[in-house]
C-alpha positions in Angstrom: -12.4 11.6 -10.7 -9.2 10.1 -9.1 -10.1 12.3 -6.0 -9.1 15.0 -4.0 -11.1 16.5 -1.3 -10.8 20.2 -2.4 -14.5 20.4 -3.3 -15.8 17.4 -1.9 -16.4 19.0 1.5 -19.1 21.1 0.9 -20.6 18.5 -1.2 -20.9 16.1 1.9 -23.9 18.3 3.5 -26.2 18.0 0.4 -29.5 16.5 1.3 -29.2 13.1 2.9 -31.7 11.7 0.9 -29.6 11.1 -2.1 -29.8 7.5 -2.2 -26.6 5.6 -1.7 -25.0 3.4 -4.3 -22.2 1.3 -4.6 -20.6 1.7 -7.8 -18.3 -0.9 -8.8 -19.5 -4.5 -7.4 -16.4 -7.6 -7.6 -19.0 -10.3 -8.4 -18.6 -14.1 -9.2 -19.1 -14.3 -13.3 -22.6 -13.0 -14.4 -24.3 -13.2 -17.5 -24.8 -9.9 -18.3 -23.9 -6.2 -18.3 -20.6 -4.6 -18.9 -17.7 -5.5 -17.0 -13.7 -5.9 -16.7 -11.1 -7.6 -15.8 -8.1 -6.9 -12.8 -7.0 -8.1 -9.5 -7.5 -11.4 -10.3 -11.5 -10.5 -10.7 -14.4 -9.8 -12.6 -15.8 -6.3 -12.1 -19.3 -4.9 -12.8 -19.6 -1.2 -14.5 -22.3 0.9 -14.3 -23.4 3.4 -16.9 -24.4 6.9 -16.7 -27.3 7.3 -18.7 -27.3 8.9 -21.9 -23.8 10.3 -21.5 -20.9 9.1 -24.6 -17.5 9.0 -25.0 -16.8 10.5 -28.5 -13.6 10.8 -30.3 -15.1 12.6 -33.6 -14.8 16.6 -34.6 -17.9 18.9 -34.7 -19.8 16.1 -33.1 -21.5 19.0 -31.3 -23.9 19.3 -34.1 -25.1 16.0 -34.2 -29.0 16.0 -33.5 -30.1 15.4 -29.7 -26.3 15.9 -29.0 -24.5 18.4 -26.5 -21.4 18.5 -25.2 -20.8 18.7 -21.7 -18.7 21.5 -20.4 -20.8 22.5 -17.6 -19.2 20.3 -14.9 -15.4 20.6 -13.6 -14.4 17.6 -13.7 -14.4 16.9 -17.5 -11.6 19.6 -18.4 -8.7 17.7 -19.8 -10.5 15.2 -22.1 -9.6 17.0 -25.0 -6.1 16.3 -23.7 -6.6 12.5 -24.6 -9.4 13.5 -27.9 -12.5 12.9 -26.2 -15.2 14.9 -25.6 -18.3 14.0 -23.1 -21.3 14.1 -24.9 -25.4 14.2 -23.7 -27.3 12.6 -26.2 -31.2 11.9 -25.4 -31.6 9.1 -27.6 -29.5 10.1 -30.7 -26.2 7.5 -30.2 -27.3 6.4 -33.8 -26.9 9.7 -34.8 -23.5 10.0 -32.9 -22.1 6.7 -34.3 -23.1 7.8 -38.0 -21.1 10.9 -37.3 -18.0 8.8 -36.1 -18.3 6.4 -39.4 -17.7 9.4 -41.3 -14.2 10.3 -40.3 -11.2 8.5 -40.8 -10.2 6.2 -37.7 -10.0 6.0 -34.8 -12.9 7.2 -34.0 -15.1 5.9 -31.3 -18.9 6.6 -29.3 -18.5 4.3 -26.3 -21.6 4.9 -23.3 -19.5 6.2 -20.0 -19.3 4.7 -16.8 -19.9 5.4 -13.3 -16.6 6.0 -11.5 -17.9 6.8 -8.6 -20.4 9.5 -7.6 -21.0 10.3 -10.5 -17.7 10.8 -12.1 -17.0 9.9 -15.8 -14.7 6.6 -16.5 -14.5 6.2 -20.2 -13.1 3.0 -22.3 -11.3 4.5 -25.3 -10.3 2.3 -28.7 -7.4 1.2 -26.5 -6.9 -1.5 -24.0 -3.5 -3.0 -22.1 -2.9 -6.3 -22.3 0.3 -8.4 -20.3 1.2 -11.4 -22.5 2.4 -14.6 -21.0 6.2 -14.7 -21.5 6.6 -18.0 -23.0 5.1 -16.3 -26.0 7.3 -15.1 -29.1 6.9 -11.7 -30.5 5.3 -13.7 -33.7 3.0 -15.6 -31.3 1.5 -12.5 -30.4 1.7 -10.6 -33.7 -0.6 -13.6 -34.9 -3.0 -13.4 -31.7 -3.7 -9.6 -32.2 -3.9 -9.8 -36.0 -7.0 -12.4 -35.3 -8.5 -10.5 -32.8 -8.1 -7.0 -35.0 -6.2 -5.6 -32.5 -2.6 -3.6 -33.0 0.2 -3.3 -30.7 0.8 0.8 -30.1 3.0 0.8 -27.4 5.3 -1.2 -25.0 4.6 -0.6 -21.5 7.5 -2.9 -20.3 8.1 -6.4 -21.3 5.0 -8.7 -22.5 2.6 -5.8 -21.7 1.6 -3.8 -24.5 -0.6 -1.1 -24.8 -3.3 -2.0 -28.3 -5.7 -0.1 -30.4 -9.2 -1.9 -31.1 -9.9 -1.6 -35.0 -13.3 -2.6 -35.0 -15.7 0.6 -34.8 -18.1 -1.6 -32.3 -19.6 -0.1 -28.7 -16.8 -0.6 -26.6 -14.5 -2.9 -28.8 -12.0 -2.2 -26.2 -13.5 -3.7 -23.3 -15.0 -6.4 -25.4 -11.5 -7.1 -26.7 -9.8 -7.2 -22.9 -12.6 -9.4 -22.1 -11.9 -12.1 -24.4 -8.1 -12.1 -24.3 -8.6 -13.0 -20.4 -11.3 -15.3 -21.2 -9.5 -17.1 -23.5 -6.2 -17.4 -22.0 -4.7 -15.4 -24.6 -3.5 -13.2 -22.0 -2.0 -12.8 -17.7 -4.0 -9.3 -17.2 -6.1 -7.7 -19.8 -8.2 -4.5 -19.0 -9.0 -1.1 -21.3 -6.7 1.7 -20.8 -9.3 3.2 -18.9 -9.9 7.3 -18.4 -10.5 8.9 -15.3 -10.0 12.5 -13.0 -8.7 10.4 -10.1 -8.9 12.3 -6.5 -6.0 13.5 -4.4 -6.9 13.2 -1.0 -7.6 16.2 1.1 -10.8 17.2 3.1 -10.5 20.9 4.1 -11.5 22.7 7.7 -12.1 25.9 9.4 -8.7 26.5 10.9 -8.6 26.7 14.7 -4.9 27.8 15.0 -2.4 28.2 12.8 0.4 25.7 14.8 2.5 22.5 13.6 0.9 20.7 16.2 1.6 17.4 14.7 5.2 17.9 14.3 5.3 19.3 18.4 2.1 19.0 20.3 2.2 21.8 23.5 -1.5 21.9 23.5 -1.8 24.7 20.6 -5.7 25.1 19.4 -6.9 22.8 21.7 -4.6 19.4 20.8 -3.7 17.3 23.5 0.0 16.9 24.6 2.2 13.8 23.1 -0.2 13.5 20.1 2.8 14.3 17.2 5.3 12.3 15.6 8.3 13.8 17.9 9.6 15.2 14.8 11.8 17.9 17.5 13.6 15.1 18.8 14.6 13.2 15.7 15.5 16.5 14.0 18.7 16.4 16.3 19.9 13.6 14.7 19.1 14.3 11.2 17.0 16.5 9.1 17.1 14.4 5.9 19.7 14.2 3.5 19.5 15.2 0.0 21.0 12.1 -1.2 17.1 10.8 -0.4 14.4 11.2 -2.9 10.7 11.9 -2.6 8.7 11.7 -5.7 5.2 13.5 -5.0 2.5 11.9 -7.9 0.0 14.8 -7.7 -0.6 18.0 -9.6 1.6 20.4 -10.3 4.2 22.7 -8.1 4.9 26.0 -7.4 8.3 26.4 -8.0 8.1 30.1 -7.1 6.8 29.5 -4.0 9.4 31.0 -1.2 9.3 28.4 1.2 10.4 25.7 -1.3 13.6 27.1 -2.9 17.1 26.2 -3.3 18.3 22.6 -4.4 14.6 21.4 -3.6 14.1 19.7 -6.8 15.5 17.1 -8.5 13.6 16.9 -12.4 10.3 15.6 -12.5 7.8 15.3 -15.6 4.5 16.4 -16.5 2.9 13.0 -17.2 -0.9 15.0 -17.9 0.7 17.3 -20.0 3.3 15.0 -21.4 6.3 17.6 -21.0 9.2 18.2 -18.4 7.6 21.1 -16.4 5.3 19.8 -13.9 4.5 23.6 -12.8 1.1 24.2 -11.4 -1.3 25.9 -13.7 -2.5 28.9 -11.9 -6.6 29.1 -11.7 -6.8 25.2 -12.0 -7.3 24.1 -9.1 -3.8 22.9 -9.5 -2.3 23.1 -6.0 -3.0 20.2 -4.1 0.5 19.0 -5.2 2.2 22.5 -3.6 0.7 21.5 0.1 1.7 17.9 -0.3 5.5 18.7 -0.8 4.9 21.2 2.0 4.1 18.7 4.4 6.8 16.4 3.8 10.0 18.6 2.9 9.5 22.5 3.0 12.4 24.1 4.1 12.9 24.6 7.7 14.8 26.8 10.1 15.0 29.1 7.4 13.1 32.4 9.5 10.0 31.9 7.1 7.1 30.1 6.0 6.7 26.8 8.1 8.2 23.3 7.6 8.0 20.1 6.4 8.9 17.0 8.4 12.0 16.2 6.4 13.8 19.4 5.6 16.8 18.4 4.3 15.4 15.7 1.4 14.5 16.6 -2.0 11.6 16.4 -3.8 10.9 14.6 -7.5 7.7 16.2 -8.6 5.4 14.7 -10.8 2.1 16.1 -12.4 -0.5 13.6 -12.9 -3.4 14.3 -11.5 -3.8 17.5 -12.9 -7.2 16.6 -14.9 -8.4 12.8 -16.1 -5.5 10.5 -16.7 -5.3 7.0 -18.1 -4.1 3.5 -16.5 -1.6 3.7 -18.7 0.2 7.1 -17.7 -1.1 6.4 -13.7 1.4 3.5 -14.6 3.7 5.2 -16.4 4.6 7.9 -13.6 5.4 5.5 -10.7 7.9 3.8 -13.1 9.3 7.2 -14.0 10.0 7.7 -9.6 11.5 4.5 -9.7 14.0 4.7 -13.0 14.7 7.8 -12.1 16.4 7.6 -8.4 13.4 8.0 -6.0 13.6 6.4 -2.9 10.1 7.1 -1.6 6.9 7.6 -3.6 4.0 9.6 -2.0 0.6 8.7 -3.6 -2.3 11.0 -2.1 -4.8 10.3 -4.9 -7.0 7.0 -5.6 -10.3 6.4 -6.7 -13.6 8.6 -5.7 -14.3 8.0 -1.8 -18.1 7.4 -0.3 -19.3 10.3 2.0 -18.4 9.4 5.2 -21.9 10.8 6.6 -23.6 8.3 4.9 -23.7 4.5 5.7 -23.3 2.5 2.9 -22.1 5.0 0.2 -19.3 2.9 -0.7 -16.9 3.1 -3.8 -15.0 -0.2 -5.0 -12.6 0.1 -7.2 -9.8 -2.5 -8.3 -6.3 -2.0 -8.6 -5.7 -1.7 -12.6 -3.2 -4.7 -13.3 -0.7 -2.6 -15.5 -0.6 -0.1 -12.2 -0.1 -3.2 -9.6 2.6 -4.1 -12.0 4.2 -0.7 -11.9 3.9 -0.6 -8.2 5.9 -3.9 -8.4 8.2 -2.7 -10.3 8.7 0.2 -8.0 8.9 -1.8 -4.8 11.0 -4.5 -5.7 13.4 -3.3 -8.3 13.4 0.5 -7.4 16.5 2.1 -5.2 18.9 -0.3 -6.7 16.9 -3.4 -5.7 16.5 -2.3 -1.9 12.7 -1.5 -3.3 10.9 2.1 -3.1 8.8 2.9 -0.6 5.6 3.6 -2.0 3.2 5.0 0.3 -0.3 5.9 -0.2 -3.2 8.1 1.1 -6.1 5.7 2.5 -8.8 7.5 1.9 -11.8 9.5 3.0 -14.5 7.8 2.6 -15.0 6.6 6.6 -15.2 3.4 4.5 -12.9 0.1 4.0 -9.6 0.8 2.3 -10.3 -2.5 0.5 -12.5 -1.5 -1.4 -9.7 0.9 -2.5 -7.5 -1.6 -5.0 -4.7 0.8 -5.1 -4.6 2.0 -1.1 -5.3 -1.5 0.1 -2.8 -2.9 -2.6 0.5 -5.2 0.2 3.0 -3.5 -1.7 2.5 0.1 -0.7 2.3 1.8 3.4 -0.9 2.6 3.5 -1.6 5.9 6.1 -4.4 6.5 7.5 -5.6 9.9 9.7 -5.6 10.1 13.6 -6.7 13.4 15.2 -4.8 16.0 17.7 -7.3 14.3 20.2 -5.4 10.9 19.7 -8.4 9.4 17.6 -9.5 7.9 14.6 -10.4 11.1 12.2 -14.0 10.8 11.2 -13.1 10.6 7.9 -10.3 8.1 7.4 -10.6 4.6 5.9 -9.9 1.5 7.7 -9.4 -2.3 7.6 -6.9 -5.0 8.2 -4.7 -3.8 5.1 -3.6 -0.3 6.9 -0.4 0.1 8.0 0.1 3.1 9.9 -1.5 6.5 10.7 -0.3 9.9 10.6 -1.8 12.9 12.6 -4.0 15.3 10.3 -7.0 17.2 10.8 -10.4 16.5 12.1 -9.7 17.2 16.0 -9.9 20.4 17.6 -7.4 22.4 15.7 -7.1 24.1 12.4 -6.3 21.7 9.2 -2.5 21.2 8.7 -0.3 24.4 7.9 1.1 23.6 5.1 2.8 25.5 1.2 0.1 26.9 -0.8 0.4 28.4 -4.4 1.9 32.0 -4.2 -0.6 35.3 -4.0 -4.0 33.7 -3.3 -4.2 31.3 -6.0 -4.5 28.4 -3.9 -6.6 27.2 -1.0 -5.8 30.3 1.2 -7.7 33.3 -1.2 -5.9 36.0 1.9 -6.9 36.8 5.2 -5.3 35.2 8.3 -8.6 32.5 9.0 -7.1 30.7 6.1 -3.3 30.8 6.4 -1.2 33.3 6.4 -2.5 37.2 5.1 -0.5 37.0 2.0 -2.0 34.1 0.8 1.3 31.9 0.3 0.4 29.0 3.5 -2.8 27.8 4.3 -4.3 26.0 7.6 -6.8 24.3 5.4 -4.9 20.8 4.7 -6.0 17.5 5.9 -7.3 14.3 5.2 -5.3 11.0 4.5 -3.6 13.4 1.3 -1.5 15.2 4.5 -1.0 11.9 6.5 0.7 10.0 3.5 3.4 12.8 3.1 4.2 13.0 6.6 4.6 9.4 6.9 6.5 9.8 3.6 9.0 12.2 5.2 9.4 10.4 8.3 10.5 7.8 5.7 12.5 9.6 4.7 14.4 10.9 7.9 14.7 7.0 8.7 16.4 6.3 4.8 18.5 9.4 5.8 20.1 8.0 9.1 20.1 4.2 7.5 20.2 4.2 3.8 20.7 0.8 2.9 17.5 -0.8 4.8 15.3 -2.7 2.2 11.7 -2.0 1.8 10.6 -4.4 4.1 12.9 -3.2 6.6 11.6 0.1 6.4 8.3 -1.1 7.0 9.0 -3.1 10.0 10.7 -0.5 11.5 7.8 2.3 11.7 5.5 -0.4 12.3 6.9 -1.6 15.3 8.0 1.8 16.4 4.5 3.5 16.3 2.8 5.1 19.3 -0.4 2.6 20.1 -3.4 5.3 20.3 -6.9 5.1 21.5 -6.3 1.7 23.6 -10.2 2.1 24.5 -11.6 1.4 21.1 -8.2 0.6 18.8 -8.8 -3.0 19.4 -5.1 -4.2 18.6 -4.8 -8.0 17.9 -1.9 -9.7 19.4 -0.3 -9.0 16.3 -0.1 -5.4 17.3 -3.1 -4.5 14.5 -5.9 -2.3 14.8 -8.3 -2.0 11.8 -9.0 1.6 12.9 -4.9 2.8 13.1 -2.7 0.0 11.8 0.3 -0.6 14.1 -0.4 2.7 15.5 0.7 6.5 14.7 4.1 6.8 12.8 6.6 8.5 15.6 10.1 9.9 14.0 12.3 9.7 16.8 11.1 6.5 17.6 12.3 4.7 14.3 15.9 6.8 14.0 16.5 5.1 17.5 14.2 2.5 19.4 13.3 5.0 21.7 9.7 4.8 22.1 7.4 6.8 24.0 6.5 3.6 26.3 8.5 1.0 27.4 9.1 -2.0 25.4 10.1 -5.6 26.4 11.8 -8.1 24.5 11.8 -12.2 25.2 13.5 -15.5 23.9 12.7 -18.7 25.1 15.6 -21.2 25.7 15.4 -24.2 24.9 12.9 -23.2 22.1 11.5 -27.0 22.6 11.0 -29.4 24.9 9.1 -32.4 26.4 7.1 -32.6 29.7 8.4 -32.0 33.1 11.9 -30.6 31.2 12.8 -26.8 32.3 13.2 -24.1 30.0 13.9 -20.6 31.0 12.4 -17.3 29.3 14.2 -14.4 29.3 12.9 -11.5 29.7 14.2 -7.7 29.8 13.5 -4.1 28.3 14.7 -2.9 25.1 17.5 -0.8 24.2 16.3 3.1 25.0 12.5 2.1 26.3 12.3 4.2 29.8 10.0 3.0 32.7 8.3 4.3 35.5 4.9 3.7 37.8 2.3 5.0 35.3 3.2 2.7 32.7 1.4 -0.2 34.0 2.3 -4.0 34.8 4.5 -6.5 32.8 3.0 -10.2 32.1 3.8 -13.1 30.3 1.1 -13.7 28.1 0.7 -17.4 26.9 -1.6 -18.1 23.9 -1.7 -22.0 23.2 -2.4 -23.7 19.9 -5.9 -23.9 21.1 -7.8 -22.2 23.7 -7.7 -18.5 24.9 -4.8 -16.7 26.0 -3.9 -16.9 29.2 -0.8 -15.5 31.4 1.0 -16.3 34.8 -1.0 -14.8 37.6 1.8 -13.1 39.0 2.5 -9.1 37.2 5.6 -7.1 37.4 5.2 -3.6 38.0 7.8 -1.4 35.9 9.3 0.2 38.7 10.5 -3.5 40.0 11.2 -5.0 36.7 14.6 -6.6 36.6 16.6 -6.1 34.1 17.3 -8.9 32.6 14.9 -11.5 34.8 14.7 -15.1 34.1 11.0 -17.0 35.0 11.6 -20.7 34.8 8.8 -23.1 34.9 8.9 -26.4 33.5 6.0 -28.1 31.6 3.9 -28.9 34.0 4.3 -26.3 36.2 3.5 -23.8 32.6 0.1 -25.7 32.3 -0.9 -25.8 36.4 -0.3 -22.1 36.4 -1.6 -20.7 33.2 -4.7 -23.0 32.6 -5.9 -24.4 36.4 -8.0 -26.9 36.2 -6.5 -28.7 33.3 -4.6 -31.4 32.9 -1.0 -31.0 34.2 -0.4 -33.1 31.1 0.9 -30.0 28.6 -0.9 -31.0 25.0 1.8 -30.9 22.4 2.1 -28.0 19.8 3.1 -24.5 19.5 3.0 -21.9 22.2 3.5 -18.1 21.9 4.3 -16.4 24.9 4.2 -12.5 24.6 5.8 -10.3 27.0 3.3 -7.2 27.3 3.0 -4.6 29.2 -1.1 -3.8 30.4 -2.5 -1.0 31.2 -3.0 -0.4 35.2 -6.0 -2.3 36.0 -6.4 -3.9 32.1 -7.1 -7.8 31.7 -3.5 -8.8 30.2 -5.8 -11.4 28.0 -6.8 -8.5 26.2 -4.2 -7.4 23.6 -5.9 -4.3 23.6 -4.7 -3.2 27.0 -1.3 -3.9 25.6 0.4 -0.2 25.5 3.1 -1.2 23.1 3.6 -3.4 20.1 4.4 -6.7 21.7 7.6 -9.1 21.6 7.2 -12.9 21.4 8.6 -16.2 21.6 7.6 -19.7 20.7 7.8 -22.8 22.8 7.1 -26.4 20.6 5.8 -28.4 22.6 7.3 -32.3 21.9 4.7 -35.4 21.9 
């Protein structure tokens, strides 16, 4: 299942012996087995024992044959003419059955999509042609193969029906198009229930403690995105577009009314109403748009980050969905005037209890190509920001192709305790993090479906007594819409930034948490929080919650025993005072450790600006005694940080802010 962590929370506490298993495996080329093509590799799939993919009527009564309606996660196949069948040993059986009605009609064996979960290869398959080739060309390529073109996806990438009534034509098919260089990407339109992202809680209060943190429940101060202090300068505009990809909406729902919406589609249901199905679990979707643009100031309900935006709701996720329509609904944000796109679904997670329960899974190349698509063409060419749930599987958000993918924000979870929640993925590919649950307060207070349809069934543990909020949210599925409406506030205040500028700017405007174990790189990068929490205020004006220095080097070369100066000052809006710490110049040369000039500033004697010269010479007998006064040539960065009291300013993780650099060269 593309997964959410509705149920998956009481699942975690099942007997740990279950052995572990990692799932999909990216491997060097192997002899054997099944296995596909994306993301540039070859990926292993793993069956699930005597269970079929079927596209056949009454198959039923086929001898040995069942079909499988017992567990949740396979409602909606019939949506795409499948049904999951148990066969012990009857697949000859099945396939006779299959041969007996008119095409297309299919038994394929159904793989392992992570814990379990079905991921089923139909009779079709995707394929991205190179563009040198002529429509003839490629006519003539798919006519030897026995292959037809059913749809266009977009230009050279077609969606085609296998007409051969083998095991898995479709994957064999995808397999030799990419082996044989008939093809850019080639993979089968696979089928899967992918996950939205949410692990629930036992509520400890019932606060927005992560939009204002005054110590409600138990959260300690400074721990929110100041969302109070950028709301004086704008509450989102409804020129600015957030398309949710989730399930369906409750458009009744009282906290969300209005000119909330701007249309959406259905792309499970293949219609124009993406409304939430009531008694199908079909409210994850509700509590995402909550989080990032319920009405506020209204006298009810609570509210979302950015008020004043609208939403572009889109129902995907709703049951099991194909590459193809995954695909098909980020194009549809970006054609259709979004400006952000929040993803909190993905592939299944590991449980993050158990060590070495990993899930890999690979971005499908016709969905990296509609993430392109979005990103670089989207919002009149400025580029969508996509941004995406990392996951909560305590695991590496690589092994999460469409998370990890450098084209989307990937948001991770920190706690009202200022730490890492237990649960959220990490690695070198995450951007930011978002507060959510896992500390000592309830989940996130958030929309829920109307009347006790939803996560809150009544009573005030859950939410609110009516039923229509609950404190039950969390997981990376609430920090990617709060980082998505905090987007969103920043588009409001300064529409025409580009993508990447977007990017930059709540990156280097994040609040560094957890300095003790964060481990931030002189980049400003922590595998466990990215460039740090996401902080609203911060990116509508500079104004961070520590001080920040900036530093240019003039000249930005020169030779031995030649002076240069470096100057060296605090940004625009950063305040100062005692407990902040000391300021250094940090000097890491093109080989060796870093080092930094003995002397620290302490920020309540900072100048402002204040010039260090130093020639050559004197740069190498201060910062490296016992070397050489000769200064090797090369490239030097020199940071201007500012440590913690007492930290070793060597030690970027002492640093309390996103550093500013310079570069020195050196000359021969």
């Amino acid at each position: 299942m593309k997964n959410d962590r509705k149920r998956a929370y009481f699942l975690y506490f099942l007997p740990l012996f279950v052995g572990a298993q990692i799932v999909f495996l990216q491997c060097a080329p192997c002899a054997a087995g099944d296995y596909f093509y994306s993301s540039g590799g070859r990926h292993q799939l793993t069956r699930l024992g005597n269970v079929w993919a079927v596209r056949a009527p009454h198959i039923a009564g086929a001898r040995g044959a069942s079909v499988d309606r017992a567990r949740s996660q396979l409602n909606g196949w019939e949506k795409h003419g499948v049904q999951i069948v148990r066969s012990r040993g009857a697949r000859d059986a099945l396939a006779a059955q299959t041969r007996a009605v008119p095409p297309p009609s299919f038994v394929n064996p159904v793989f392992d999509y992570g814990g379990g979960e079905p991921l089923v290869v139909t009779d079709e398959f995707i394929v991205c042609f190179p563009r040198d080739l002529g429509k003839d060309e490629i006519e003539r390529i798919n006519r030897r193969r026995g292959a037809v073109i059913l749809r266009e996806v977009s230009p050279h990438t077609f969606v085609l029906r296998a007409e051969g009534t083998e095991e898995l034509a479709a994957l064999d098919l995808a397999n030799a198009y990419v082996e044989d260089g008939d093809a850019v990407f080639a993979h089968p339109n696979f089928i899967a229930q992918k996950k939205k992202r949410l692990i629930p809680n036992d509520p400890y209060a019932v606060h927005q403690w992560y939009l204002q943190s005054v110590r409600q429940g138990g959260a300690l101060p400074a721990q929110d995105v100041q969302a109070c202090p950028a709301w004086d300068l704008t509450t989102g505009s409804p020129e600015v577009v957030i398309a949710v990809i989730d399930d369906g909406v409750d458009f009744a729902h009282e906290d969300l009314q209005g000119d909330k919406f701007v249309p959406g589609y259905d792309f499970y249901d293949n219609d124009a109403d993406p409304t939430a199905v009531a008694g199908n679990e079909d409210f994850h979707g509700t509590a995402v748009i909550g989080v990032a643009a319920a009405n506020g100031n209204n006298g009810i309900g609570v509210t979302g980050v950015a008020p004043g935006c609208r939403i572009m709701p889109i129902r995907l996720v709703a049951g099991p969905t194909s590459d193809e329509q995954d695909a098909s609904a980020i194009r549809f944000a970006a054609d259709n005037g979004a400006w952000i796109i929040s993803n909190s679904w993905g592939p299944p997670d590991g449980n993050p209890f158990i060590l070495g329960d990993e899930v890999i899974y690979p971005l499908p190349d016709i969905v990296r190509e509609a993430i392109d698509y979005a990103a670089d063409s989207g919002r009149g060419g400025k580029g969508c920001v996509i941004c995406w749930a990392a996951g909560n599987g305590n695991e590496p958000v690589g092994y999460d192709g469409y998370a990890s993918y450098e084209k989307v924000m990937t948001v991770g979870a920190c706690t009202d305790q200022g730490r890492r929640a237990y649960y959220s993925d990490y690695g070198p590919e995450l951007d930011l993090c978002a507060p959510s649950d896992g500390g000592k307060t309830s989940g996130i207070w958030t929309t829920d479906y109307m009347g006790k349809e939803g996560y809150n069934q009544g009573g005030s543990l859950f939410g609110d007594r009516a039923g229509n909020y609950t404190s039950e949210f969390g997981g990376t599925s609430s920090a990617a819409p709060l980082a998505a409406g905090i987007t969103a506030l920043l588009l409001s205040s300064e529409p025409d930034l580009a993508r990447e500028e977007v990017m930059q700017r709540l990156r280097s405007t994040a609040d560094r948490v957890d300095l003790q174990n964060a481990r931030y790189d002189l980049a400003g990068q922590s595998s466990w929080y990215g460039s740090g929490r996401i902080n609203a205020y911060a990116a509508l004006t500079g104004r961070t919650r520590h001080p920040q220095l900036a530093i240019s080097a003039q000249p930005p070369s020169l030779r031995r025993g030649n002076t240069m100066s470096l100057n060296f000052s605090l940004l625009r809006g950063s305040e100062m005072n005692a407990n902040h710490g000391t300021a250094y110049l940090v000097v890491v040369p093109p080989v060796g450790p870093a080092k930094f000039i003995t002397h620290g500033y302490h920020m309540t004697t900072v100048p402002s600006p204040f010039v260090e010269r130093v020639t050559a010479v004197d740069m190498i007998g201060s910062l490296i005694p016992g070397i050489a006064t000769n200064m090797a040539p090369g490239r030097y960065t020199v940071y201007a940080a500012i440590v913690t009291p007492g930290g070793d300013p060597r030690n970027a993780s002492n640093w309390i802010h996103n550093p500013s650099s310079a570069t020195v060269d050196v000359l021969p």
